[in-house]
N, C-alpha and C positions, 0 to 999 in steps of 0.2 A: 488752805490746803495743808494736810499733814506735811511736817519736815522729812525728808529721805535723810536717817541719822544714819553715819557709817563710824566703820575705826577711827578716820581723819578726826572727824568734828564731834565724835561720844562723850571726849572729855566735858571739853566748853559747853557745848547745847543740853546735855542730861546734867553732870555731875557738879557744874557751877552755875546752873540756872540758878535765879533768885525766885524763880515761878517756880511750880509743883510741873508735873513731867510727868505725861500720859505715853508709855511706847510701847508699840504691839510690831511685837515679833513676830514676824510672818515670812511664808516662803508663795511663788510664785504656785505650785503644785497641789496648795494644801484649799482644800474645798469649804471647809471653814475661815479660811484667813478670807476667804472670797466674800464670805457671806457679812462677813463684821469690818470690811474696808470704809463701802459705805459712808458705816457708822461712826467710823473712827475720821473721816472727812469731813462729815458732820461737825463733831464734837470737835475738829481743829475752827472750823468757823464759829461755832457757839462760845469758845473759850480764848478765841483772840486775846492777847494783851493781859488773860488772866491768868492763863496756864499755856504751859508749852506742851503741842501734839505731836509725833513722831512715828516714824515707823523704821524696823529693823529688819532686812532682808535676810534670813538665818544663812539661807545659801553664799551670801556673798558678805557674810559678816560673822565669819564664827568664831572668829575670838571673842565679841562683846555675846553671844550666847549660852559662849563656852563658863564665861564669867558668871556670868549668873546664874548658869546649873539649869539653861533650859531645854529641859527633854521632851516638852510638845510643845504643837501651834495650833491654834495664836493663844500665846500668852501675852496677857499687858501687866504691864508695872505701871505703880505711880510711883516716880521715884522724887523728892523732897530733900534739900538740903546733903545728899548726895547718897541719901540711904531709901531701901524699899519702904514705905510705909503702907503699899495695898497691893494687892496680886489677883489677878481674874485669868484662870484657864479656860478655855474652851470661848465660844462663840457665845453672848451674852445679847442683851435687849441696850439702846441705845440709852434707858432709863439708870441703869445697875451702872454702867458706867459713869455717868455724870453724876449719881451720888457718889461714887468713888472721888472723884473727881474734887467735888464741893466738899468733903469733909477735910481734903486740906489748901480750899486756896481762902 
C-alpha cells in the first residue's frame, strides 16, 4: 500500500530515503488523481523494498506542494537522493511509470 506522506514525515520518508521515491500528489476532488490511484497501489506492491511509493494530499498538505511549484494533479515525482530526477503530469498508463521508476533504482 502506498505511504500517506504528510509535513510530519516528508522529510524522513521522501528526502532521506536511501530508495528512489515515487509521490503523487493528488486531491480527493480531482477525477484524474481517481483514475491513476489504482496504479499508483499497484506500483507500491510491485516496488516493495526497491523503491518507496507515497502519496500527497495537495488539500491537506500545501506546504510540501507549495515547495515544489505544484499547479496540477496528479503530478508524480520520482525523487532520488533528495532531488527531482523524473516528473509525470497528468494521468499516465501503469507502464510509463514503472519505467520512470526502474531508470533509477
Amino acid at each position: 500500500m502506498a505511504l500517506e506522506i504528510t509535513e510530519a514525515n516528508f522529510e524522513e520518508t521522501v528526502m532521506k530515503s536511501d530508495k528512489p521515491v515515487l509521490v503523487d500528489f493528488w486531491a480527493e476532488w480531482c477525477g484524474p488523481c481517481k483514475m491513476i490511484g489504482p496504479i499508483v497501489e499497484e506500483l507500491a506492491t510491485d516496488y516493495d523494498g526497491k523503491a518507496v511509493v507515497g502519496k500527497v494530499n495537495v488539500d491537506e498538505n500545501q506546504a510540501i506542494a507549495g515547495q515544489f511549484g505544484i499547479r496540477s494533479i496528479p503530478t508524480l515525482l520520482v525523487i532520488k537522493g533528495g532531488e527531482i530526477v523524473d516528473k509525470q503530469v497528468g494521468a499516465v498508463s501503469k507502464d510509463v511509470l514503472a519505467k520512470k521508476l526502474d531508470a533509477h533504482i
